[in-house]
C-alpha atoms as an extended CHARMM CRD file, in Angstrom:
* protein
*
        82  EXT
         1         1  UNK       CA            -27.6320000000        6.0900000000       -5.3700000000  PROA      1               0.0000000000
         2         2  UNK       CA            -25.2510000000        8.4960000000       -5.2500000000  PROA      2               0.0000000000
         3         3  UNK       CA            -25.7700000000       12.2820000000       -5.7210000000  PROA      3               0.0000000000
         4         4  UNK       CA            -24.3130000000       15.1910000000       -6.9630000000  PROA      4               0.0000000000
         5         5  UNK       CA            -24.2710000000       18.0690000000       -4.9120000000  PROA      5               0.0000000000
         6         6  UNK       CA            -23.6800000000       22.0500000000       -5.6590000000  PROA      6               0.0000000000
         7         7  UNK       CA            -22.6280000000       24.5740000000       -3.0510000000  PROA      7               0.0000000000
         8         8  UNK       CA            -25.0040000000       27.9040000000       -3.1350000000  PROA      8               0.0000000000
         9         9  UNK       CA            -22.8430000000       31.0290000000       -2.5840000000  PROA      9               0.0000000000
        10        10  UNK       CA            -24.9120000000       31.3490000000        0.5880000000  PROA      10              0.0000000000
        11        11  UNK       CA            -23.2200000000       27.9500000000        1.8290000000  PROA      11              0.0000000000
        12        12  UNK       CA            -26.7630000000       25.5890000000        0.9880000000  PROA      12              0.0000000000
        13        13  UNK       CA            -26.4000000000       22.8060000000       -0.5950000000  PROA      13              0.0000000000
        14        14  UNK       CA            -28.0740000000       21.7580000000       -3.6530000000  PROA      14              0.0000000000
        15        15  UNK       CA            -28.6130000000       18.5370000000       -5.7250000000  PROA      15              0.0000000000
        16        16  UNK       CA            -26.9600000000       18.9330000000       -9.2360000000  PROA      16              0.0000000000
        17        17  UNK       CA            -28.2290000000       17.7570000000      -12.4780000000  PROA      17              0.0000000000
        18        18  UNK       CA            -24.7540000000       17.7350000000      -14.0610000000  PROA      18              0.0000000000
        19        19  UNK       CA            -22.5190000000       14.5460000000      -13.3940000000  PROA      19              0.0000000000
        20        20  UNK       CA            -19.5390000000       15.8730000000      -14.9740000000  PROA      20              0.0000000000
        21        21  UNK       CA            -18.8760000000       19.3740000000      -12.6590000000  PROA      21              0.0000000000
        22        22  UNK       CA            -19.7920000000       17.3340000000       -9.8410000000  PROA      22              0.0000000000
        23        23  UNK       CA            -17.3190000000       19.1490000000       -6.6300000000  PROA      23              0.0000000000
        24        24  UNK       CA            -19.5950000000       16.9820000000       -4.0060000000  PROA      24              0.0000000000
        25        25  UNK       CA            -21.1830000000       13.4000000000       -4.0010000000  PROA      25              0.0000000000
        26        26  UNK       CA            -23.5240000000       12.4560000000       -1.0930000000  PROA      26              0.0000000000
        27        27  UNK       CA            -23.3840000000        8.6660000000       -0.5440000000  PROA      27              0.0000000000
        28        28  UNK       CA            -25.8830000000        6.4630000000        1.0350000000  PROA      28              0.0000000000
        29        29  UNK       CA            -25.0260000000        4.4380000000        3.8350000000  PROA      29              0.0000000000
        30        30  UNK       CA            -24.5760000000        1.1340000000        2.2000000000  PROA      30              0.0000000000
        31        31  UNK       CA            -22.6010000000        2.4030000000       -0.4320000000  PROA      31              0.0000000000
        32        32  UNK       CA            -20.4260000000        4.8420000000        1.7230000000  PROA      32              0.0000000000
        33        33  UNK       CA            -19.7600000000        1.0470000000        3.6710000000  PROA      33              0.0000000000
        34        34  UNK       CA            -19.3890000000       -0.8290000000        0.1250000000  PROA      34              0.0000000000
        35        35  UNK       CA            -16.3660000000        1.8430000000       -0.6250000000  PROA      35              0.0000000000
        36        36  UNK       CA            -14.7160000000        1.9580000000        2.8730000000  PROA      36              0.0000000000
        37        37  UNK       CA            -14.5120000000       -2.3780000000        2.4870000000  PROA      37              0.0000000000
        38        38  UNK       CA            -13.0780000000       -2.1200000000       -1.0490000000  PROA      38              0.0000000000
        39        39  UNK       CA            -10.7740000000        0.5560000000        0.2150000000  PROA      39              0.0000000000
        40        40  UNK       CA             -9.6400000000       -1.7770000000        3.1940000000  PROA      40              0.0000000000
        41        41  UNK       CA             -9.2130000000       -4.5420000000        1.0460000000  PROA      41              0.0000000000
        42        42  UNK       CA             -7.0100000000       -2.8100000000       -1.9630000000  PROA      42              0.0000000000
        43        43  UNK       CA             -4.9350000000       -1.7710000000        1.0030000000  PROA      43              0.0000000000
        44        44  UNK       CA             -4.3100000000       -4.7950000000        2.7530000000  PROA      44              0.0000000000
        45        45  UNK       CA             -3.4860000000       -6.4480000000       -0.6110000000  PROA      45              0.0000000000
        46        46  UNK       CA             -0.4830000000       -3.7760000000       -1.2440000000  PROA      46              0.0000000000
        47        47  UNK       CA              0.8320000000       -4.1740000000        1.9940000000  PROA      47              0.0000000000
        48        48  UNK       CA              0.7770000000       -7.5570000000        2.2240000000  PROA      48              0.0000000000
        49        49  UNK       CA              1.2030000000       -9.0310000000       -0.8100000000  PROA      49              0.0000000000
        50        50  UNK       CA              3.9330000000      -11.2920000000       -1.7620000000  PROA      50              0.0000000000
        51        51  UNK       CA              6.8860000000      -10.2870000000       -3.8110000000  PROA      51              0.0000000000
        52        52  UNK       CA              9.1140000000      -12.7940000000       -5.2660000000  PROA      52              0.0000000000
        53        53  UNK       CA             11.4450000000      -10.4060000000       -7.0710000000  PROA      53              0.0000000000
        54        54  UNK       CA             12.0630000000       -8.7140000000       -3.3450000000  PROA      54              0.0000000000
        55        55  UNK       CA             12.0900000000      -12.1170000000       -1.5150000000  PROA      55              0.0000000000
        56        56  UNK       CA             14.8500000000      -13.3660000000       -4.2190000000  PROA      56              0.0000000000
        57        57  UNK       CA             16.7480000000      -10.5770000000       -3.8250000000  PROA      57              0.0000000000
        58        58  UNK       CA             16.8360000000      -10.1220000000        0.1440000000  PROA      58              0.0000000000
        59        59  UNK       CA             17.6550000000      -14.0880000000       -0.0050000000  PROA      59              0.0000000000
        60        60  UNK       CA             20.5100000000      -13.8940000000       -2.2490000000  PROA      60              0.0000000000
        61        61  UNK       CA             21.7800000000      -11.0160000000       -0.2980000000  PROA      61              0.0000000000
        62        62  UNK       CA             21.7940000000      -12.8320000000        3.0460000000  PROA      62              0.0000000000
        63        63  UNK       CA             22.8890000000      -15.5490000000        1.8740000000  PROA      63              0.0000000000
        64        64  UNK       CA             26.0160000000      -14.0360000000        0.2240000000  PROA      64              0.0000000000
        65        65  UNK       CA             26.7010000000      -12.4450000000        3.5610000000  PROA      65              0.0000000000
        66        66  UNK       CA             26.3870000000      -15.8070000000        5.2240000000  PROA      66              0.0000000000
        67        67  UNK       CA             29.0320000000      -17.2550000000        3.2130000000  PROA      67              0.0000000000
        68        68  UNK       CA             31.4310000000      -14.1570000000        3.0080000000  PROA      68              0.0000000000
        69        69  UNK       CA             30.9880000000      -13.6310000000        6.9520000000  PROA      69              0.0000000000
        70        70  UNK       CA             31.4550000000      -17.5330000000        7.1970000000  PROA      70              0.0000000000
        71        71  UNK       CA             35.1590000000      -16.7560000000        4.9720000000  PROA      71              0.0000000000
        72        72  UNK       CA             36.1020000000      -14.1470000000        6.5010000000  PROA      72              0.0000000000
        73        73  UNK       CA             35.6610000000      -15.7770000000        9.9450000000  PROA      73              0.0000000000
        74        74  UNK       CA             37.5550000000      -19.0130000000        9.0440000000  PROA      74              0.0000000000
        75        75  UNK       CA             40.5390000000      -16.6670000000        7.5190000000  PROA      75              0.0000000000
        76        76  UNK       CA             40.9690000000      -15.0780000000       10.9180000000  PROA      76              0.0000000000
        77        77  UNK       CA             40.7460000000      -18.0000000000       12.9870000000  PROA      77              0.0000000000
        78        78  UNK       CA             43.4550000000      -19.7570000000       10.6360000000  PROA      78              0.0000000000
        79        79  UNK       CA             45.5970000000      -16.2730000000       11.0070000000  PROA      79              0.0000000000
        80        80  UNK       CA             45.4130000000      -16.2120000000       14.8460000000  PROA      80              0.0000000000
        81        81  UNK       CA             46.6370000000      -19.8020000000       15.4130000000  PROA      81              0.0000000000
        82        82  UNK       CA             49.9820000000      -19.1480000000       13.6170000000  PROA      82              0.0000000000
């Protein structure tokens, strides 16, 4: 369970009755572990989640550039042979 914890103005620390002025928390080991997992996992999911409004997007974009590349590169080769 966790705990709140008060600093003495001699730098000891004491356990606090009051949740809401709480400047510390001492953790126990399992929970400490419970928070660094959930942590992990929220990041992971942001990094690596999927987004379809991006994916469209950088799709439509390389395709377009395909196609106006693919132009452009026909137009010149029909201009040089003449």
């Amino acid at each position: 369970m966790a705990q709140c914890v008060a600093v003495q103005p001699d730098g000891a620390l004491v356990a606090s009755r009051s949740q809401e002025l709480c400047d510390y928390v001492l953790l126990t080991n399992a929970e400490l572990q419970q928070l660094s997992d959930t942590s992990l996992v929220n990041t992971l999911t942001e990094l690596f989640a999927f987004d379809a409004q991006l994916f469209a997007a950088v799709h439509a974009w390389a395709l377009a550039t395909f196609i106006l590349a693919h132009g452009v590169g026909r137009t010149v080769r029909t201009l040089g042979k003449g």
